[in-house]
Structure formats: C-alpha cells, structure tokens
C-alpha positions as CSV (number, residue, x, y, z in Angstrom):
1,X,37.7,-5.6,-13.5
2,X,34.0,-6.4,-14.8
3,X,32.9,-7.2,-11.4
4,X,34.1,-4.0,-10.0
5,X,32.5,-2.2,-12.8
6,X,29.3,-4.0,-12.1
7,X,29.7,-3.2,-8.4
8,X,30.1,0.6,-8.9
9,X,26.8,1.0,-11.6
10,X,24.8,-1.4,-9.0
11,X,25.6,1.2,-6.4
12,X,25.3,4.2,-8.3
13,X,21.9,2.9,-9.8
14,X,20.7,2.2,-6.3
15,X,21.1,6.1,-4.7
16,X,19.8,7.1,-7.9
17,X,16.6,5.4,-7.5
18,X,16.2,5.7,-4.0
19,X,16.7,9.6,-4.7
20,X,14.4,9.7,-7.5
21,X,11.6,8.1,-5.6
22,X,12.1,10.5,-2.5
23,X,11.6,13.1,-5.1
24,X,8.8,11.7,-6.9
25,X,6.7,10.6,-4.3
26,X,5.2,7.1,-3.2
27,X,2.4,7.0,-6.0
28,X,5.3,5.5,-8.6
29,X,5.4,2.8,-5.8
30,X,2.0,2.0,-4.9
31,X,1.5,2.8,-8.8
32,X,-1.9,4.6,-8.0
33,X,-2.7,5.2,-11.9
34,X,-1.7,3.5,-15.1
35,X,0.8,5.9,-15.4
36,X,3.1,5.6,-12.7
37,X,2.7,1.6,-13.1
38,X,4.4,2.8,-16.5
39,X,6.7,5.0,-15.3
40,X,8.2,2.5,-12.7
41,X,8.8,-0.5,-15.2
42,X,10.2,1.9,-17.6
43,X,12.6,3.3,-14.8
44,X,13.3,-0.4,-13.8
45,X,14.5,-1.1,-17.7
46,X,16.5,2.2,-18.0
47,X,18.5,0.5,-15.1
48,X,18.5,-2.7,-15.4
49,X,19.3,-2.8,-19.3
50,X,22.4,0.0,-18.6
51,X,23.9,-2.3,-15.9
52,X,24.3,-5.8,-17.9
53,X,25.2,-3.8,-21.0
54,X,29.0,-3.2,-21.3
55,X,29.1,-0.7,-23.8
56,X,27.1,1.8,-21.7
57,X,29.2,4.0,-19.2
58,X,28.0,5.3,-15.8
59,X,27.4,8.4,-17.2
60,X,24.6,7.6,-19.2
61,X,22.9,5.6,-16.6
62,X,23.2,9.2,-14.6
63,X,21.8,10.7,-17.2
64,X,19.1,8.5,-18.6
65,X,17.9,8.0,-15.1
66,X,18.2,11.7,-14.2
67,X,16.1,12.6,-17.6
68,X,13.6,10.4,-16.4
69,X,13.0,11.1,-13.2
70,X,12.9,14.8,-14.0
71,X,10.0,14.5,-16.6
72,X,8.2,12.3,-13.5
73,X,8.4,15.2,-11.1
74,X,7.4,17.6,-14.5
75,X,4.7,15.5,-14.5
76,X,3.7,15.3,-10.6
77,X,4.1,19.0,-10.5
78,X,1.7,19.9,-13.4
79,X,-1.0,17.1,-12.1
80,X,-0.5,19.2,-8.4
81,X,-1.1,22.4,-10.2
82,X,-3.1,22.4,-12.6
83,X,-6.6,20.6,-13.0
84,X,-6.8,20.0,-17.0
85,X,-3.1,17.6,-16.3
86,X,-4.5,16.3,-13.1
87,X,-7.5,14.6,-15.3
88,X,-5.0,13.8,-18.3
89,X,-2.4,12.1,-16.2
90,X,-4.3,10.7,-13.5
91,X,-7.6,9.6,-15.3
92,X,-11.1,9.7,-13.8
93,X,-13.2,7.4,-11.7
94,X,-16.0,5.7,-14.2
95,X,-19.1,5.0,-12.8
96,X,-19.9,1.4,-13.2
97,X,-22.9,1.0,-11.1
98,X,-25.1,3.9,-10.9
99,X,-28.3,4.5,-8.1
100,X,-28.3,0.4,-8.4
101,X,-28.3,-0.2,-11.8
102,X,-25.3,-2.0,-14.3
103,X,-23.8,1.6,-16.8
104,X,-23.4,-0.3,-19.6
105,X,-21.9,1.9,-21.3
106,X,-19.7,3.1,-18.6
107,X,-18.7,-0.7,-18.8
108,X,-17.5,-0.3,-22.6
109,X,-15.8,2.5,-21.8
110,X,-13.4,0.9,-19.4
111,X,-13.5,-2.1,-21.8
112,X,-14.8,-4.6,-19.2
113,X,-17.7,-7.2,-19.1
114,X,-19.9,-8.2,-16.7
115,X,-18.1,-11.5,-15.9
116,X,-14.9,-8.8,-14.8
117,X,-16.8,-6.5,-12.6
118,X,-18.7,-9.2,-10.7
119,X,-15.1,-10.8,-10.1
120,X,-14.0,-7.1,-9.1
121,X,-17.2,-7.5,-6.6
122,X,-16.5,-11.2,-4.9
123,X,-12.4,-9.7,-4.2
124,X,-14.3,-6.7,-2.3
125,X,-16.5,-9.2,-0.6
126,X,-19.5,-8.4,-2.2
127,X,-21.1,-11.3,-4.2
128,X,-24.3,-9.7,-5.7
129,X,-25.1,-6.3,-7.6
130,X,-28.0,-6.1,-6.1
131,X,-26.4,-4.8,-3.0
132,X,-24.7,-2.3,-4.6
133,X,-25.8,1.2,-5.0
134,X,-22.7,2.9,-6.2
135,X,-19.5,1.2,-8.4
136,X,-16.4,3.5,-9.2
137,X,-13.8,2.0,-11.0
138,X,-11.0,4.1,-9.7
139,X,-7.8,5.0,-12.3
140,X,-5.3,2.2,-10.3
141,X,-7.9,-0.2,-11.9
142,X,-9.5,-1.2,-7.9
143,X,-13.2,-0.5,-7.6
144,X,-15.0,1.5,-4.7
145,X,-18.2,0.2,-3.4
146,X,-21.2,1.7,-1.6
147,X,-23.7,-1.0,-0.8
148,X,-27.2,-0.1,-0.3
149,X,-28.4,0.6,3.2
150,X,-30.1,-2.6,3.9
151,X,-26.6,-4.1,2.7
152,X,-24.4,-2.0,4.6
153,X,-23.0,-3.3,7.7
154,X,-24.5,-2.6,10.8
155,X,-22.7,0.5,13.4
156,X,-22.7,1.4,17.1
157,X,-24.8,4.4,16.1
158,X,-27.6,2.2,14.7
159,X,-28.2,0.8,17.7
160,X,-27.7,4.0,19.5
161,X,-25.1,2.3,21.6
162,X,-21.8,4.9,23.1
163,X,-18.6,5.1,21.1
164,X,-16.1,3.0,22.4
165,X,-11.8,4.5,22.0
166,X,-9.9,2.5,19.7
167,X,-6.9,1.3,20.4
168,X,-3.8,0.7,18.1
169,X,-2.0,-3.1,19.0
170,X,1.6,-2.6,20.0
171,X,4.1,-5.3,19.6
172,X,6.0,-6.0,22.3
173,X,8.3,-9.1,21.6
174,X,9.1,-10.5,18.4
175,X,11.5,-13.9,17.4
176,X,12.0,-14.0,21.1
177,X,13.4,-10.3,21.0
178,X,11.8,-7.7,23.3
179,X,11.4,-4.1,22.2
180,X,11.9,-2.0,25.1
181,X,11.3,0.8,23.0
182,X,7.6,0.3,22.6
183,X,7.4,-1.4,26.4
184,X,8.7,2.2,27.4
185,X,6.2,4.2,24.9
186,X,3.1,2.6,26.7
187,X,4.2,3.6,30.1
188,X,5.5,0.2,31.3
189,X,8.4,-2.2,32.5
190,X,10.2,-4.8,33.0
191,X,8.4,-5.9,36.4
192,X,4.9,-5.0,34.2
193,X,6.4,-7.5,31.6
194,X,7.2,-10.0,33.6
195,X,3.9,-10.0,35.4
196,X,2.1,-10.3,31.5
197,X,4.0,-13.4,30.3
198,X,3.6,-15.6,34.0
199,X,-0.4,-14.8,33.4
200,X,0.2,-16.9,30.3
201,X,2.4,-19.1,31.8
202,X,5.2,-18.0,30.2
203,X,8.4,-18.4,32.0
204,X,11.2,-17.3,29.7
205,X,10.7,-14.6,26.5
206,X,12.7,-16.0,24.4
207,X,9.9,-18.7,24.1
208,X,8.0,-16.0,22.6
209,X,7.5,-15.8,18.8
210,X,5.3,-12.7,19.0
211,X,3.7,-11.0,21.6
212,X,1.2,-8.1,20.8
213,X,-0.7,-5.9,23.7
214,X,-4.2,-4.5,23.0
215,X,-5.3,-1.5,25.4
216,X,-8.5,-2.6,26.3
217,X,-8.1,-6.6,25.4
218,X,-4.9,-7.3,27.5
219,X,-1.7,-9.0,25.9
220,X,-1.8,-11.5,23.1
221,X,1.1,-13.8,23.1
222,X,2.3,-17.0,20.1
223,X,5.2,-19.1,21.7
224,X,7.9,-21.0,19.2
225,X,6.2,-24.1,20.2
C-alpha cells in the first residue's frame, strides 16, 4: 500500500513540476540570478520533503507546489513588466574593472577579493588584468569580459580578408545508428552515404561510433575501435 502511495505522489510531483517549469520559464533551470537558484532548491524541498513524509496527503503537495509556482510566475511577470522589480529580483551587473583599472569598491560591494576575481579571470581564459578593459560581474555570479584591443583576438575583418558562411556540423551516425532524418534534411542518401564511409575506409556503419558532416570540411567519422 506504501509503495503504491509513493508511486502515485512521485507521479503527481513529476507533471507538477514539469508544468510549473513550462510556465515559469527556463531561467529557474539555468538559475540565471540568485533568485531562481533559490526558487529551484526551495521547489525541489517542497517535493521531495512531501513525498518521504507519510503524514502529508497529495493534496498538499498540489497545493504547496501550486502556491509556489504561482508566486514564481507573480514574480516573472512583475520583473517582465515593470523595471523597479526587474532590478529588485534580478539584480544588476557590478562593474569590477572599469576603463582598465581594479573598482575596489565595486569589489566590496559584491563581497569579493582580488584572489576571487583573478580566479573568475583564468576560468574565462584570461590570466592578467592588464588585458582587461571592462569586468561585469553579471547577477548568475559569471563575469563578462572585454579585453583591450591589443588583447582581443584577431578577426577576418582585421586583415581585411572576405567573410566566409558558417556552417552548423550535422550528425549523421551515432552508437552505430544512422539518422536518416538529418541524412534527408541535407539533401542526401543512402548511395551519398555509402560513398562517405568507403572514403574512410569504412565498410559497415555499425563500426561507426559517431560520424559528424561539416559543409565545407567534408565528413568526420570515430569507429568503435
């Protein structure tokens, strides 16, 4: 009887979080500010701590959850629509580094030291503040860089040279499975496929672990062995 209890909240709790995250929105996934990180471990309690707790009916779990997934979307909707919530809920990028130079006491601010925001600058590959110009330290806590010109990497239209199109890579066989699908979407077939994997001397797809075509660099294939 317990374990068909358990198996009727589980499934319950699961539609109701998977409709209160359609409603929501994908920031209390990707937990873009401090509050939606919040939001989500609280909702992940209210759950969790209803399931494994025998004194609480189904009908609370609806209703907890429901509560709190309403005061989300109260909450989403007043950051959409009005600015003064927008800044409350969401916070504001702080400007560490300014034209070059270390904000001190932007630093304080965000309660951080120096020993934290160079760290923050090696995991964005950038291992001295002297090629940055710009530092924001964004409200999901990551930090946006603009290096210095002589810092920045270099582009086609620096050395004046034409654009080139850019092309997305399409799988096209994966754990020896091919997806005709996405064979079909790029105008090709079975004959074309063929032709692809004897050119890598490949005599059987199901060898294949992954293969992976490339517009303008050909096909890119990883056998089992």
């Amino acid at each position: 009887m317990k374990f068909a209890h358990l198996t009727f909240e589980l499934i319950l709790g699961f539609f109701l979080l998977f409709i209160i995250v359609k409603i929501v929105g994908r920031k209390i996934i990707h937990q873009i500010t401090p509050f939606t990180f919040i939001s989500g471990i609280v909702l992940s309690e209210l759950l969790g701590n209803a399931l494994y707790d025998e004194t609480i009916s189904a009908i609370y779990i609806v209703f907890s959850m429901c509560l709190w997934g309403f005061l989300l979307f109260i909450v989403e909707f007043l950051g959409q629509k009005i600015i003064f919530f927008r800044g409350l809920f969401e916070g504001k990028p702080i400007a560490l580094i300014n034209n070059g130079s270390v904000n001190k006491e932007a630093l304080k601010k965000a309660r951080m030291n120096i020993n934290q925001l160079q760290s923050l600058l090696r995991q964005s590959e950038t291992f001295s503040i002297r090629e940055v110009a710009y530092c924001y330290l964004e409200p999901s806590g990551s930090i946006s860089i603009l290096k210095k010109n002589k810092y920045q990497k270099t582009t086609l239209e620096d050395f004046q040279l034409p654009e080139k199109p850019v092309y997305v890579p399409v799988t096209i066989i994966r754990d020896g499975k091919i997806l005709w699908d996405e064979i079909q979407d790029l105008g090709f077939n079975e004959v074309w496929l063929k032709n692809q994997l004897h050119s890598k001397n490949v005599s059987d797809y199901k060898d294949v672990f992954l293969a992976e075509w490339l517009e303008d660099d050909g096909i890119f294939i990883q056998t089992y062995e």
